[in-house]
C-alpha positions in Angstrom: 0.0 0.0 0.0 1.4 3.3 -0.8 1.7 5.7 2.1 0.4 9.4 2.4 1.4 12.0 4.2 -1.8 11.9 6.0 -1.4 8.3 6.9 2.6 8.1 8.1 3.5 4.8 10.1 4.5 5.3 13.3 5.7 1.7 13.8 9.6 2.0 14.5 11.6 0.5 11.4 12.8 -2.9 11.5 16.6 -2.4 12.0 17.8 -4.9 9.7 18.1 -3.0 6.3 20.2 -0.3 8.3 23.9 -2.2 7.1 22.6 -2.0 3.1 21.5 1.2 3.6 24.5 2.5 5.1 26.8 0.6 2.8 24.7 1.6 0.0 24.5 5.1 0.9 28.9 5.2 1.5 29.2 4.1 -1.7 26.5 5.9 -3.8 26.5 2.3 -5.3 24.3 -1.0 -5.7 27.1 -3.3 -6.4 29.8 -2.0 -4.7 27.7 -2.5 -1.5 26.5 -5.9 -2.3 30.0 -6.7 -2.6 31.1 -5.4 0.6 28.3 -7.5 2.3 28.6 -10.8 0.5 25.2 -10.2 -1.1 23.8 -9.9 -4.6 22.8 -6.5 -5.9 19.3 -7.6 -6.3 19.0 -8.8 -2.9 20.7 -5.6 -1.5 18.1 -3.3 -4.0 15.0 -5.4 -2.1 16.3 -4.5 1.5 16.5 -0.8 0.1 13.0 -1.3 -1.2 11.8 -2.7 1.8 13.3 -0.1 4.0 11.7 3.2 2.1 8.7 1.5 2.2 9.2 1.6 6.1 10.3 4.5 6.3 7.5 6.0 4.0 9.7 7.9 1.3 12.4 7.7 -1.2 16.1 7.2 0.0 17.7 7.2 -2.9 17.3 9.1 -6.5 18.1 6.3 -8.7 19.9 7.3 -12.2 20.9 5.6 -15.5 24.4 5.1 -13.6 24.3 6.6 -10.4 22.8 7.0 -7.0 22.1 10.3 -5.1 20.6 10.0 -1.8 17.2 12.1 -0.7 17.1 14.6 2.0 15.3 11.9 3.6 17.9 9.5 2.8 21.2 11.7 3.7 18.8 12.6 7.4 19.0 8.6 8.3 22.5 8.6 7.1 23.7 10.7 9.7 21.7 8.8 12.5 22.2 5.3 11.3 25.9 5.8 10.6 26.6 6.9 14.2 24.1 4.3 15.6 26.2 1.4 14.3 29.5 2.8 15.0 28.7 2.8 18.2 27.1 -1.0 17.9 30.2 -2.4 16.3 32.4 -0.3 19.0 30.5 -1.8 21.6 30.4 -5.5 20.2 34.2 -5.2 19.4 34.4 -4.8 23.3 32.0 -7.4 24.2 34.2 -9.8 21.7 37.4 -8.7 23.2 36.5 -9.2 27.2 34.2 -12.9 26.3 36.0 -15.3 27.9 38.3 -13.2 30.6 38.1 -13.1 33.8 36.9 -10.4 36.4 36.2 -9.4 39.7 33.4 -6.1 39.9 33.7 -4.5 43.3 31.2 -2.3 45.1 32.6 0.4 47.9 32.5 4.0 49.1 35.0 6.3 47.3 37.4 6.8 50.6 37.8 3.4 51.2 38.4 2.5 47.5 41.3 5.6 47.2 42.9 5.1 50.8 43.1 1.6 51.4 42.0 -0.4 48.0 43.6 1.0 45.6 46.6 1.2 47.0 47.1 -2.7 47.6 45.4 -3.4 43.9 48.7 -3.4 42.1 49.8 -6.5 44.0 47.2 -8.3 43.1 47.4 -7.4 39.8 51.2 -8.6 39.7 50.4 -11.7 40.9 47.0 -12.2 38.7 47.2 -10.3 35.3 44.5 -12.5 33.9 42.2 -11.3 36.0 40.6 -7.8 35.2 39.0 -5.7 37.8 36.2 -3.3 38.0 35.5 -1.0 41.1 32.2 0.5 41.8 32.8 3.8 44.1 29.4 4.6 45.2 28.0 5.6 48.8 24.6 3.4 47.8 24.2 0.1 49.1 24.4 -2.3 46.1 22.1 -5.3 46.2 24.1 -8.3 45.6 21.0 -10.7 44.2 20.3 -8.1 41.5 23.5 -6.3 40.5 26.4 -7.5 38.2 28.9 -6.7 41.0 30.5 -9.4 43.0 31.9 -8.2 46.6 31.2 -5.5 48.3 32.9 -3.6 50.9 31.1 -2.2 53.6 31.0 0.2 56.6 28.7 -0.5 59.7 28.0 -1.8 62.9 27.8 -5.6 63.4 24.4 -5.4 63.9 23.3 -3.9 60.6 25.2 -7.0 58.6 23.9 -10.3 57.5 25.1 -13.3 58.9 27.6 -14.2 55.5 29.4 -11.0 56.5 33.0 -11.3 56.8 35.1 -9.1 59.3 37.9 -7.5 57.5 38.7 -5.1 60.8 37.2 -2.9 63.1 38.5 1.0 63.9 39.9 3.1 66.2 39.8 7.2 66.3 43.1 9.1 66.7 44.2 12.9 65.9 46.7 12.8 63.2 48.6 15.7 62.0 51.7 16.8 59.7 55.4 16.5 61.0 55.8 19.4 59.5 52.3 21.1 61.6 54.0 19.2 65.0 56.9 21.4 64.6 55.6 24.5 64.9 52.9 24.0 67.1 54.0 20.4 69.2 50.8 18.7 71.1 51.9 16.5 74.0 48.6 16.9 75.4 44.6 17.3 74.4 44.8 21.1 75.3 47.5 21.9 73.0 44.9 21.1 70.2 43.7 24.8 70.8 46.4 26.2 69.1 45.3 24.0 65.7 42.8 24.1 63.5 40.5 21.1 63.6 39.6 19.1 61.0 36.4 16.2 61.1 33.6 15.0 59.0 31.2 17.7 58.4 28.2 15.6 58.8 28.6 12.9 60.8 26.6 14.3 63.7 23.6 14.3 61.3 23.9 10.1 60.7 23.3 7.7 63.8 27.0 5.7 64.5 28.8 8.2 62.5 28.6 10.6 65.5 31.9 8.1 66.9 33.9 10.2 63.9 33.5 13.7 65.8 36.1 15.7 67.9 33.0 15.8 70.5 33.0 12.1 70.9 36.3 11.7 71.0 37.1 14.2 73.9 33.8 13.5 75.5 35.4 9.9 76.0 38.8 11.2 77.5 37.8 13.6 80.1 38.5 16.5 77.6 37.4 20.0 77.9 34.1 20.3 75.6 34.7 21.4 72.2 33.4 25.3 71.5 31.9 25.8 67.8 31.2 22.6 67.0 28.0 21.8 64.9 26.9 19.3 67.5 27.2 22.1 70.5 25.5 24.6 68.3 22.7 22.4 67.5 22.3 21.0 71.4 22.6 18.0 70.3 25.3 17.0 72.7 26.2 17.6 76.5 28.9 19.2 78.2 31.9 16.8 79.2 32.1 15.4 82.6 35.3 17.5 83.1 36.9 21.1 83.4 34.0 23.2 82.5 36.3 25.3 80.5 35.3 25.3 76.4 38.4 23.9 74.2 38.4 26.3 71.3 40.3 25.4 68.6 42.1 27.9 66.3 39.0 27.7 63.8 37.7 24.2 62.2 37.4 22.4 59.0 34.7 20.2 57.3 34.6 18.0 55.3 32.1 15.1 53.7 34.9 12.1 52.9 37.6 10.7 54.7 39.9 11.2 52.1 39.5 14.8 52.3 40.1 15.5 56.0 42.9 13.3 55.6 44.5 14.9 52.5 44.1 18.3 54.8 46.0 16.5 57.4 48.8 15.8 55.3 49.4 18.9 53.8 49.3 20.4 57.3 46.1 22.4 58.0 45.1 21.3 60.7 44.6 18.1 63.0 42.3 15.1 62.1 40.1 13.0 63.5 41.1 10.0 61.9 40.3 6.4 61.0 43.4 4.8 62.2 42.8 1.9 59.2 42.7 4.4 56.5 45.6 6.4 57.9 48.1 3.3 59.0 49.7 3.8 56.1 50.6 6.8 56.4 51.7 6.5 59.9 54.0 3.8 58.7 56.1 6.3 56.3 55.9 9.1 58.4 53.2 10.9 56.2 51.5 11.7 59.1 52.0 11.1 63.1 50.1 10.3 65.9 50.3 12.4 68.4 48.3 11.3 71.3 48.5 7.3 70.6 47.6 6.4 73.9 44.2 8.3 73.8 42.7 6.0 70.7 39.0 5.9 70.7 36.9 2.5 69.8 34.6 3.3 67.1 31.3 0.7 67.1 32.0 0.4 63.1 33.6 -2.2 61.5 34.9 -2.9 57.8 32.9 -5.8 56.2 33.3 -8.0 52.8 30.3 -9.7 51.4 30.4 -12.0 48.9 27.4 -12.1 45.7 25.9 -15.5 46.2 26.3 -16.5 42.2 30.0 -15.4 42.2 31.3 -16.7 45.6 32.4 -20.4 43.6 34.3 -18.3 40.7 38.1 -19.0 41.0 39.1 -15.6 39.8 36.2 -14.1 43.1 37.9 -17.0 45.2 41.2 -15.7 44.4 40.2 -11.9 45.2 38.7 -12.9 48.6 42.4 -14.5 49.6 43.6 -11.7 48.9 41.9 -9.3 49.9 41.8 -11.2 54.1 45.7 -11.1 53.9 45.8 -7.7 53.3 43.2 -7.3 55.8 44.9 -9.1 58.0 48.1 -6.9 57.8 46.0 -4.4 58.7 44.8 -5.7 62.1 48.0 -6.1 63.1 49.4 -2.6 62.0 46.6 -1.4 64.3 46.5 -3.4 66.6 43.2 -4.9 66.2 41.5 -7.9 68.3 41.6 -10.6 65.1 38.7 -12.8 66.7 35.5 -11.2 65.5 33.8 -12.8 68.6 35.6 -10.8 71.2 34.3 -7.6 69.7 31.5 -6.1 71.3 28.6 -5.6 69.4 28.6 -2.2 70.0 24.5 -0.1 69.3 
């Protein structure tokens, strides 16, 4: 049936003419495109057919010896050309990474850049068959649904399932620049008034992340109360037990991601609130110092691997997990934490 242009179809063309067309279309010639796809020119001048009669309108201006292609036909050039570039880029890919192996991780951006990455290039020394994809997000993957494999998670015990595996718990300590410690030295948890302080900005807005603050922290010790802080301004927290005196810091700095207050540690603005597993590094080369090591504060949240059900029995997952346990396990003992899980308090 002929169309009209007060009857157009609105049915979306069946997509495979396109390759004639475009071949066709390159070539501004019949037989020079059935040669490219194996095809006789008859069979390639029916697929044409069939697709302007889809489309509703002539493609082509056919002459004696040549063709010239519509409006119509040099508009679906430009989309169609583009379209299965970008098909035969993608199923170029999909050719190339069949058969390899891979690992798909999912984990908040801090811990992925302080402690993951880091360690990665051993692994991938010792496994360069294996290919590996992190996922840096601060939303809780499901495992059942997603293509991801592991994840690496932040909580307390009480908000994991029971196939959770313990990587290592945390504890809180002030960390700060050699080069900050020279000028102004802290031997004790007054001296921190002279320095600017530096936490997460809104951890006293999130239930358990409220262990990260300076508050906490000197609230535990027998510390003067912080003045400033965003928990003191809101009320949300009570003065210390001790010295009714306010410790007021030079001025303070916020920030959202560990990575960040840490980075402002290192290059010497001010004093963090640190987790000591993210930082031990750093302690280790000299990066940053500890100043107060024997005032380390216990933080209820703990650093978990979970496994995807349908990937836990896949050598190159298998392999990962190993690996992954000995390198937590070198960081228990950098920090000196209890390995059994079961002597860890489940701490609300």
């Amino acid at each position: 049936m002929q169309l009209t242009s007060s009857h157009p179809r609105t049915r979306p063309i069946a997509a495979g003419h396109l390759r004639a067309f475009e071949a066709v279309a390159r070539h501004l010639n019949f037989r020079a495109a059935a040669e490219e796809l194996s095809l006789t020119q008859s069979a390639v001048s029916r697929q044409i057919q069939s697709l302007e009669d889809e489309v509703g309108t002539a493609l082509f201006l056919r002459h004696t010896r040549a063709v010239e292609l519509t409006a119509a036909g040099s508009q679906l050039l430009r989309a169609s050309s583009m379209a299965l570039e970008r098909i035969d880029a993608a199923v170029r890919q999909i050719r190339q990474s069949a058969g390899r192996k891979s690992v798909a991780i999912t984990t908040w951006a801090s811990f992925a850049s302080m402690w993951l990455i880091p360690r990665l290039e051993a692994f991938q020394r010792d496994h360069p068959d294996i290919d590996i994809r992190i996922d840096a997000t601060d939303a809780a993957v499901d495992l059942t649904t997603s293509d991801v494999d592991l994840a690496l998670r932040y909580a307390v015990p009480q908000a994991m399932p029971a196939n959770a595996q313990r990587l290592f718990g945390e504890q809180l300590t002030p960390v700060a620049s050699p080069w900050l410690l020279k000028s102004h030295p802290i031997r004790s948890i007054e001296d921190l008034s002279r320095c600017a302080l530096i936490e997460a900005g809104d951890a006293h807005r999130t239930r358990h992340l409220e262990w990260l603050t300076w508050q906490r922290w000197l609230e535990t010790f027998g510390g003067a109360p912080l003045a400033g802080t965003e928990a003191g301004a809101k009320g949300k927290r009570s003065t210390a037990r001790s010295a009714p005196a306010k410790l007021s810091p030079q001025r303070w700095m916020y920030f959202n991601y560990a990575n960040q207050i840490v980075q402002a540690a290192l290059t010497g603005q001010g004093v963090a609130l640190a987790r000591l597993p993210l930082v031990a590094e750093s302690l280790a080369s000299g990066a940053l110092v500890e100043p107060l090591p024997h005032v380390r504060l216990d933080s209820p949240l703990v650093y978990w691997l979970l496994v995807a059900p349908r990937s836990a029995q896949r050598p190159e997952v298998k392999a990962f997990c190993d690996w992954l346990l000995l390198q937590a396990a070198a960081t228990r003992e950098a920090i000196g934490d209890v390995p059994d899980p079961d002597t860890v308090d489940n701490m609300d």
